[in-house]
C-alpha positions in Angstrom: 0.0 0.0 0.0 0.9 3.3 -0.9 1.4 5.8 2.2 -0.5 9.0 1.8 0.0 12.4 3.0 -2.8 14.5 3.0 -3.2 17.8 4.3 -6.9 20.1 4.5 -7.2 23.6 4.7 -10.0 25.6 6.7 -12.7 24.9 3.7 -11.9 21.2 3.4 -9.5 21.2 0.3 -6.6 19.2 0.1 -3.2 20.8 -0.9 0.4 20.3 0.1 1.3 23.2 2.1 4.7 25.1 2.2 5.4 27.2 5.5 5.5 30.6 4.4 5.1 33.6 7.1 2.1 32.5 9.6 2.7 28.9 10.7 -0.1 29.5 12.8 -2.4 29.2 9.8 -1.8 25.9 9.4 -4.1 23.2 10.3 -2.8 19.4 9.8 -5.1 16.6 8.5 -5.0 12.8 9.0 -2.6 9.9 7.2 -3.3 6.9 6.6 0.0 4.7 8.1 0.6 1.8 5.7 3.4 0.7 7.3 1.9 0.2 10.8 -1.7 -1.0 9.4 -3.4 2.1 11.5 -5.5 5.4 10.4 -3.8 8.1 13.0 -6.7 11.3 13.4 -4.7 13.8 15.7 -6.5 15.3 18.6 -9.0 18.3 18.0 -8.0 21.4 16.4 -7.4 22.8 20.2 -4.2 20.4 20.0 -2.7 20.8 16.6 -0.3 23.8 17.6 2.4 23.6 19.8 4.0 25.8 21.9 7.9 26.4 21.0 9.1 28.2 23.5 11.3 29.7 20.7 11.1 33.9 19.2 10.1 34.1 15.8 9.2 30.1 15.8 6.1 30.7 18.0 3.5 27.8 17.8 3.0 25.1 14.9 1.2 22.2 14.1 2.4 18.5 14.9 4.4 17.4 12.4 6.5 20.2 12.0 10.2 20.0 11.1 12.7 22.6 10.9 16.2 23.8 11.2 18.3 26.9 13.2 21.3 27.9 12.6 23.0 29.8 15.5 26.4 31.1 15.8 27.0 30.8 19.7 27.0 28.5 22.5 24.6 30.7 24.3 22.4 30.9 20.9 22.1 27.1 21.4 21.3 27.5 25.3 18.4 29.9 24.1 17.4 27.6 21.5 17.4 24.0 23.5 16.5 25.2 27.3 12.8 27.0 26.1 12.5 24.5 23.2 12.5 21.5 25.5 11.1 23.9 28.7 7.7 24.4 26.7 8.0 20.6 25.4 8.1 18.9 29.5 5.8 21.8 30.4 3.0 20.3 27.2 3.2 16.9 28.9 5.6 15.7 25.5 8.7 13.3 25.3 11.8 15.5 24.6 14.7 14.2 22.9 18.3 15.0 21.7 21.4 13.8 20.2 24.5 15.8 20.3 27.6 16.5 18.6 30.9 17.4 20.8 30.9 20.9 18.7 28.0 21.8 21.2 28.9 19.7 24.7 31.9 17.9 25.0 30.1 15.1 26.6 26.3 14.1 27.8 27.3 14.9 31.1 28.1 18.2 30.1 24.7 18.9 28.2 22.7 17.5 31.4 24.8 20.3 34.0 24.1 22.9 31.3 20.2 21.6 31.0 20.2 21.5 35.1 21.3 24.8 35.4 18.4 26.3 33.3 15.6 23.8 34.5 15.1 23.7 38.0 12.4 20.9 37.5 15.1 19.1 35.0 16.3 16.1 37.4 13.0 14.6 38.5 11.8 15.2 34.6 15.2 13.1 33.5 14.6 10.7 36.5 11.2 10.2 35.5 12.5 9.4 31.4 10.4 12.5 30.3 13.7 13.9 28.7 16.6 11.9 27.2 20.0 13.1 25.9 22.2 11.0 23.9 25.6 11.1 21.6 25.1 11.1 17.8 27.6 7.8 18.1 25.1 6.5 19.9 22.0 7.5 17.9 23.4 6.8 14.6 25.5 3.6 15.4 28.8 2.5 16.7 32.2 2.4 15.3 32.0 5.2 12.7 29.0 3.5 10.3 26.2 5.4 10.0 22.7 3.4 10.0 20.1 6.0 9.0 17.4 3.3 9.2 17.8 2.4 12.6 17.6 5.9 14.0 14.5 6.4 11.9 13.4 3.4 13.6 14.4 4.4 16.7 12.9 7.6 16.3 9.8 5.6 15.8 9.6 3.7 18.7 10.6 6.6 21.0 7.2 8.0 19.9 5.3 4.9 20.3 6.5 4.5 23.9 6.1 8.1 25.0 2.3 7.7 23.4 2.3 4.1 25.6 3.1 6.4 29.0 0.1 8.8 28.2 2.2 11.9 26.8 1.2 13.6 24.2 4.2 13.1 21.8 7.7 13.5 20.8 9.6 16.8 20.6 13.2 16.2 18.9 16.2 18.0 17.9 19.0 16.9 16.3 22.4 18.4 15.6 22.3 18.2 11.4 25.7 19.9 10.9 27.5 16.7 11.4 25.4 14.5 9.8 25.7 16.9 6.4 29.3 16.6 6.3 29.5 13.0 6.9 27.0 11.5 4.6 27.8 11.1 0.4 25.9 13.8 -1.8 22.5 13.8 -1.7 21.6 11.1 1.3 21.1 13.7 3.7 18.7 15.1 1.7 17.0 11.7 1.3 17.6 11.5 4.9 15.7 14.5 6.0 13.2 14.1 3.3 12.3 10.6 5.0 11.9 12.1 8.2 8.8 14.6 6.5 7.4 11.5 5.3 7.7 9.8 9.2 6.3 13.0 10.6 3.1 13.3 8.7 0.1 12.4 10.6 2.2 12.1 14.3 2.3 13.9 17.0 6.0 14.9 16.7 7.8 17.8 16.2 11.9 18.1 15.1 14.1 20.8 15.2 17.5 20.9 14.0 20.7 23.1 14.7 23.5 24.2 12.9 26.3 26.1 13.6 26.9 28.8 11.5 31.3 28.6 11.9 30.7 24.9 10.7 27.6 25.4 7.9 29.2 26.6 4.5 26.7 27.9 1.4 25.7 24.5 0.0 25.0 22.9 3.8 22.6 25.9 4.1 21.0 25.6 0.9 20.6 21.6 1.3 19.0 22.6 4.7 16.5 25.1 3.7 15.5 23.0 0.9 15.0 20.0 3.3 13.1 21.4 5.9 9.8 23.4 6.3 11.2 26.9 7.2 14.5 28.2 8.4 15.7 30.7 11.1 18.7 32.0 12.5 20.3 33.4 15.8 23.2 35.4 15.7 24.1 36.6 19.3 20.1 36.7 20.9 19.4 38.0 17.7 16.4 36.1 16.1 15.3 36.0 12.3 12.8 34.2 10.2 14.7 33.2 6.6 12.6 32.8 3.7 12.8 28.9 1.9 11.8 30.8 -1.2 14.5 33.4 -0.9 17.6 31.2 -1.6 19.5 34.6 -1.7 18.8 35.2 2.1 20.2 31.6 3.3 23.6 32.2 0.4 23.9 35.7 2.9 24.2 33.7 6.5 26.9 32.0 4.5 28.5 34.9 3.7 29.8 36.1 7.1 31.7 32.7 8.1 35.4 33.6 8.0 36.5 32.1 4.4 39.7 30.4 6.4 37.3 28.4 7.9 35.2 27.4 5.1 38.7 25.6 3.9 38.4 23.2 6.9 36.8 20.0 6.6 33.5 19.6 9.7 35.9 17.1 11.3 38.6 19.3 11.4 36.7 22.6 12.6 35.3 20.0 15.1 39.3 19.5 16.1 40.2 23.0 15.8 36.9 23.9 18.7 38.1 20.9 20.9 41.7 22.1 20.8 40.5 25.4 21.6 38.7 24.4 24.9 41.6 23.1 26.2 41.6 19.3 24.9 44.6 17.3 24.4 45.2 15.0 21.4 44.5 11.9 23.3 41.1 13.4 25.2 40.1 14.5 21.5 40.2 11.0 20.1 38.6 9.5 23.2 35.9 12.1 22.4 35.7 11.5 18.9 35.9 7.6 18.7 39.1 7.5 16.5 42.7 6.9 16.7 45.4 9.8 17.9 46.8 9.4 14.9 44.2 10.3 13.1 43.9 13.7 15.0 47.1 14.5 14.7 47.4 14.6 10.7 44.1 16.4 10.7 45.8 19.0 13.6 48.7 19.4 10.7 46.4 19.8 8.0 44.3 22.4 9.3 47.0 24.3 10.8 48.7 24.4 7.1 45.3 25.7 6.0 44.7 28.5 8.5 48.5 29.3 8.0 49.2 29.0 12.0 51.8 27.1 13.3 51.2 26.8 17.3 48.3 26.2 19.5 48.3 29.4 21.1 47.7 30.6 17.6 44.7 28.3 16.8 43.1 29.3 20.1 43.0 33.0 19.1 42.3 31.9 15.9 38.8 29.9 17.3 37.8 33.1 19.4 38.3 35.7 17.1 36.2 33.4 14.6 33.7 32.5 16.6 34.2 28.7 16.9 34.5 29.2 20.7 34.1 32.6 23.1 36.4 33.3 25.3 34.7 32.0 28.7 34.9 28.7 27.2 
């Protein structure tokens, strides 16, 4: 069987609909799911929109999915804490996987979550909230299996719905996922998570930092999701999907020395800038210190810097890391 996406407007006629301005406007309809032999309807119209927590974002409909770029680590504090804030407070299953560009470790996202959310222990102890490492998500030893975390997106969802919440609020970190996958599966990968979304009471956001998106990544991400916005310093914006031109200028500011550097070696140039040492990078990074060393040479022959001192004022003064990290 065929799945189906449908979608009805207020006067009952079916269209696909593109976020524009007003995701408020939006209403979503029923699917039928093939794959699972059940017809979903989603609670009355009372339920369809969310709160986000998020400026500019405001509230949409179940189903949503779409992507921030930010350019700070406090950005991404002001995008996670009221994201996931308004998702415990709706009575939803919140959900994240995280690269070490954005926390070193798990531990380190939970103390950053605690200090924001005072209710944020009992909500973990109770499994209301869940963070875990893209290794982990994605699969071990350095293959990535996009079909099991679409599975095990799945299931997350069906076992928060089994606990009597209302659904799943997710957000990945995309920017690594772009980078390591061959041209044109990330696409296909986001593109299968619209089709997973339709119908379910889930919503997905995903982040990207702007020091490790180039042009192309942000053009594969508008196209990919539903509607785009960026953060730049507290700073919030709403980016057009149909004005390409607008995404091409977010690319515009990155520093072009670090557009040179592959995502694996800005992710070593950030680690080296917080203070990590070769062997604590590959330990973070699941591969040998071998491995970080030649990429260490390579990018410091790209940037033209020969020290670490050098590549630390190099990360702050790009904005790969502020100085109170």
């Amino acid at each position: 069987m065929t799945r189906k996406r449908e979608w009805v407007d207020g006067v009952g006629e079916a269209k696909e609909i593109m976020y524009r301005t007003c995701v408020s406007e939006l209403q979503l309809g029923t699917r039928d799911q093939a794959d699972r032999g059940e017809h979903v309807m989603l609670p009355d119209r009372k339920q369809w929109l969310r709160k986000t927590g998020l400026p500019v974002v405001g509230d949409v409909p179940w189903g949503s999915h779409f992507c921030i770029f930010y350019k700070t680590k406090k950005d991404l504090r002001d995008i996670l804490v009221p994201f996931f804030k308004a998702g415990l407070e709706a009575n939803e299953f919140c959900l994240s996987y995280i690269g070490s560009h954005e926390f070193l470790t798990v531990k380190h996202a939970e103390n950053a979550f605690r200090k924001e959310l005072p209710d944020f222990e009992r909500q973990s102890k109770n499994g209301n909230i869940e963070i875990v490492t893209r290794k982990k998500w994605f699969g071990a030893n350095g293959m990535l299996d996009l079909s099991k975390a679409t599975g095990r997106l799945q299931k997350k969802l069906d076992r928060a719905l089994a606990r009597g919440l209302k659904g799943l609020r997710f957000h990945g970190s995309s920017a690594w996922l772009r980078a390591r996958l061959p041209e044109g599966a990330f696409c296909e990968y986001e593109e299968k998570l619209n089709s997973m979304l339709a119908g379910q009471p889930m919503i997905i956001a995903c982040t990207f930092p702007l020091t490790l998106t180039g042009a192309e990544q942000i053009l594969d991400a508008a196209h990919t999701h539903q509607f785009a916005v960026t953060v730049r310093n507290g700073i919030w914006k709403r980016v057009e999907i149909a004005d390409i031109a607008a995404a091409k200028k977010e690319a515009r500011n990155i520093d072009p020395k670090l557009e040179q550097l592959t995502f694996r070696q800005h992710e070593i140039l950030q680690l080296v800038a917080k203070g990590q040492n070769t062997k604590q990078i590959a330990d973070l990074l699941g591969i040998s210190v071998k491995t970080i060393e030649t990429h260490r040479l390579q990018l410091m022959r790209r940037v033209k810097i020969d020290n670490v001192p050098g590549l630390v004022r190099f990360a702050i003064r790009t904005g790969l890391v502020s100085p109170e990290e």
